[in-house]
N, C-alpha and C positions, 0 to 999 in steps of 0.2 A: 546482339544479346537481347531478349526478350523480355519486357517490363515485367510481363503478366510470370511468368517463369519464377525470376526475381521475387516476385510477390508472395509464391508458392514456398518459395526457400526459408524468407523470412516469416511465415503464417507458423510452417514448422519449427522455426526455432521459438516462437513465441508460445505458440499451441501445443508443441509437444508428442501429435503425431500426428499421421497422413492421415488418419477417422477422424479425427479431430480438423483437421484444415479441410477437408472434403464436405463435412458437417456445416462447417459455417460460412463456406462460399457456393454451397450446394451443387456440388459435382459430385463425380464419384470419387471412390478413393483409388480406384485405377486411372483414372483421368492424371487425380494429383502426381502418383508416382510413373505414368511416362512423361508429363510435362517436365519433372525433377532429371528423371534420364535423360530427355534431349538435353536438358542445364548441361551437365553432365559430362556430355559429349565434348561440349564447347571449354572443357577446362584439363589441364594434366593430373589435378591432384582431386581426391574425394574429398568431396562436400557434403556427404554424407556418412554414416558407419549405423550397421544396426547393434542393438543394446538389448539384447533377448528378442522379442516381438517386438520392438520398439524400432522405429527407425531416430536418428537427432542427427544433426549438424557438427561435422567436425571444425576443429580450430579454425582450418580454410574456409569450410561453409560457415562459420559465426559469422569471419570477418566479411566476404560476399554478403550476407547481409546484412552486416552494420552499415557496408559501402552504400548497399541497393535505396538503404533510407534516401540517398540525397535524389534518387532519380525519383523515387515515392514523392518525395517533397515538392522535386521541379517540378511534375506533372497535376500535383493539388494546385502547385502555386498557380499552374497555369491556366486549370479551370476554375481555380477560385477568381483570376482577372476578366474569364471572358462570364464568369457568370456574374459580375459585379457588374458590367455594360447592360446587362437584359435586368436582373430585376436585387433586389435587395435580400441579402439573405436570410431566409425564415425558418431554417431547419434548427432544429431547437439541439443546445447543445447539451450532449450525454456526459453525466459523471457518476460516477463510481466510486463513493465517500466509504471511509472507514468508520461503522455507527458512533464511534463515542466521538470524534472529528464532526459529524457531520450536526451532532446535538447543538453546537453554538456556532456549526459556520451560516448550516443553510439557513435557519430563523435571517439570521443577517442577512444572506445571499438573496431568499425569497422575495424580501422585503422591497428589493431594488433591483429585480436582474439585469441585465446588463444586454440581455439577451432573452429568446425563449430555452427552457430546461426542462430536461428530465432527467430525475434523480435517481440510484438506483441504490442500497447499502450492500456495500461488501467485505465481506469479515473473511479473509482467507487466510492461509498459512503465506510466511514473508516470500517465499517463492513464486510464488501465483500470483504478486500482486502485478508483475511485468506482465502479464497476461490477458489480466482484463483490459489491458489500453487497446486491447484488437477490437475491445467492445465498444469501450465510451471512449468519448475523446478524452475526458480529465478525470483521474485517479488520482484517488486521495490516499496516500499508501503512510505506512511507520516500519521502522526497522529500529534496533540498537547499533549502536555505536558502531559496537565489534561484528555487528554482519557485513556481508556481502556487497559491493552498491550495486548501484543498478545498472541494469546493461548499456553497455554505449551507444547500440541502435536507439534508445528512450530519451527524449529531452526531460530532463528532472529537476526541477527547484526545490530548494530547500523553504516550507510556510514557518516551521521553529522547530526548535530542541524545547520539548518539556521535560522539566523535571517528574521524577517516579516518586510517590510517597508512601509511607504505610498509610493506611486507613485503618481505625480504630472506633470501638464504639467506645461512646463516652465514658462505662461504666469498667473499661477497662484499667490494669494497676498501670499502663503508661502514659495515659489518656490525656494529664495534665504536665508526664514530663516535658522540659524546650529540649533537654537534648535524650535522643536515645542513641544507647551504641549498641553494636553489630550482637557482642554478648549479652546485652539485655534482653533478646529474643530466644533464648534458648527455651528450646519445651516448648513451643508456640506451635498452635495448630495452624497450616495456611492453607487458604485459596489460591488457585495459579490458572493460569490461561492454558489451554490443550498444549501440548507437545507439541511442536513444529510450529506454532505460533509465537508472533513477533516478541512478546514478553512472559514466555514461559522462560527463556533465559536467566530473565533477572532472578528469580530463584535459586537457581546455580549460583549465580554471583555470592548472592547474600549468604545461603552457606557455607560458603567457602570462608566468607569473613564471619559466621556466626560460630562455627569450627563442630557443623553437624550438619547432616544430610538434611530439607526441612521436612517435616510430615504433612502430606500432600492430605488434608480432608477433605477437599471437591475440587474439581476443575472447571471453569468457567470462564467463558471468555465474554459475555455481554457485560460491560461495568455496570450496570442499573441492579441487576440481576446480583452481581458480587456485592455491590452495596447493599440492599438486602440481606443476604447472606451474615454478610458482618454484623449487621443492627440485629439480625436471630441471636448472634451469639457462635456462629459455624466457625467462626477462625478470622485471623487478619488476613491483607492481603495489600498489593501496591495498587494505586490507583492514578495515576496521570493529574500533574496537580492544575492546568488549567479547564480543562475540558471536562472534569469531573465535578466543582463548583455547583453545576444546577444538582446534584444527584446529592448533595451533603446537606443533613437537615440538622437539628440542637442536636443531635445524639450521636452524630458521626464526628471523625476529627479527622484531619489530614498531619502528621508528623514526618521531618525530615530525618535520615538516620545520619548521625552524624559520621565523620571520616571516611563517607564516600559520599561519589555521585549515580545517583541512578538518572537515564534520562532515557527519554526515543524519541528519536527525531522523525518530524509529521513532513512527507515532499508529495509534491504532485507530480505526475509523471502525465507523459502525453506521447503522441508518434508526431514524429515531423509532419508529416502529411494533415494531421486534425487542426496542428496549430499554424497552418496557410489559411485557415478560417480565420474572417477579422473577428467571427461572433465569437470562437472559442479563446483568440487569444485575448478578449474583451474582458470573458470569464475566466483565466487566470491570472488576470490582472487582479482582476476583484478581489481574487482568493488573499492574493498576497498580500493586498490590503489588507483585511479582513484582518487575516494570519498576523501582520504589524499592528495592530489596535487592539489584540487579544494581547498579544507582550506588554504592550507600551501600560497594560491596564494592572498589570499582574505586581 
């Protein structure tokens, strides 16, 4: 069985198709689909199935590449030992931070790397985020509670569960309430994050306890940008209650709603292969620190 093959199978299940896996290890994309055929040859059941134009990975093909990770992983491990004999390693370790995540990790992170870095911000919809680890070694991703996890080819840690709040401008009628409940929102104009992004959910949610569809008046998914918004006057909206901190000034408020919880949990993700680097598993150490000293402060 062929490493480089293996490698093909899992790009597409990560990447999503043969343009795409052909684009980032610069081959052609005939290359990638007869190396995927010889795979092929070598097995009884299909590894693959096309989806319109699309080719993906069936059940068989996931798990072939969830397996394929540990040969990924022997083979980093391996040059990761013989490159440790020759010289120290200087390749600077890539991540790929969620913007509002990255407002209070990197200041910390910069301050003391751990390592050499470069930083990249990525704001995608929650399905994407398994994907940029083909990029950087450590992704900084968020989900809700009730999605999907993540795939078991990806080593994932949990950094925390933040609590979700309203944000309100001062001048609002709940602005001084301690408690708000679900029907105290009624008639309220809201901000929400795009469709298919991680906390356009929670809107769903709360209507459902407000017992009304809510009225979407912008979408926006940069929190700097929504805080803003709110302090115009444009509508309330949830804001993530540790990592939002630097963005609340006298005239914003952050409020709990009571008899529920809203929350999204912040993990790092990596590929077995990145984290055979001592430099990158060095940098998600750091994180989780980091990630502990933000709670421990809250």
């Amino acid at each position: 069985m062929d490493a480089y093959r293996l490698r093909l199978l899992r790009e597409l299940g990560d990447r999503g198709s043969v343009a795409a896996v052909a684009s980032a290890l610069f081959v052609t994309p005939s290359a990638v689909s007869q190396q995927l055929a010889a795979l092929q040859h070598e097995f009884a059941v299909p590894l693959t199935e096309r989806s319109g134009r699309v080719l993906r990975l069936t059940p068989a093909g996931e798990a072939l590449a969830t397996a394929s990770v540990k040969v990924e992983t022997a083979l980093a491990e391996a040059d990761e030992a013989v490159t440790a004999f020759l010289a120290a390693d200087e390749r600077a370790v890539t991540i790929g931070s969620l913007p509002s995540v990255a407002l209070v990790f990197l200041p910390r992170l910069l301050a003391d790397p751990p390592a050499p870095l470069r930083i990249t911000d990525v704001d995608v919809s929650v399905d994407r985020f398994p994907s940029q680890t083909a990029d950087h070694d450590l992704v900084i991703a968020h989900r809700l509670p009730d999605a999907s996890p993540w795939p078991e080819r990806l080593t994932s840690a949990p950094l925390f569960a933040e609590p979700l709040d309203l944000v309100l401008p001062l001048s609002h009628r709940l602005a001084r309430a301690r408690s708000i409940r679900p029907h105290d929102l009624r008639g309220e104009r809201w901000l929400s994050a795009h469709a298919d992004f991680p906390l356009a959910g929670v809107l769903d949610h709360l209507g459902a306890l407000v017992g009304e569809k809510p009225l979407i008046a912008h979408e926006i998914n940069d929190f700097p940008l929504l805080a803003a918004a709110v302090r115009a006057g444009a509508g309330i909206g949830m804001l993530p209650r540790f990592t939002s901190a630097p963005l609340l000034d006298d005239d914003l408020v952050l409020r709990p709603i009571s008899g529920a919880r809203f929350v999204r949990h912040v993990d790092v993700l990596a590929r077995g292969e990145s984290l055979a680097r001592s430099s990158v598993r060095s940098v998600f150490s750091s994180l989780r620190r980091i990630a502990h000293e933000i709670e421990q402060r809250q």
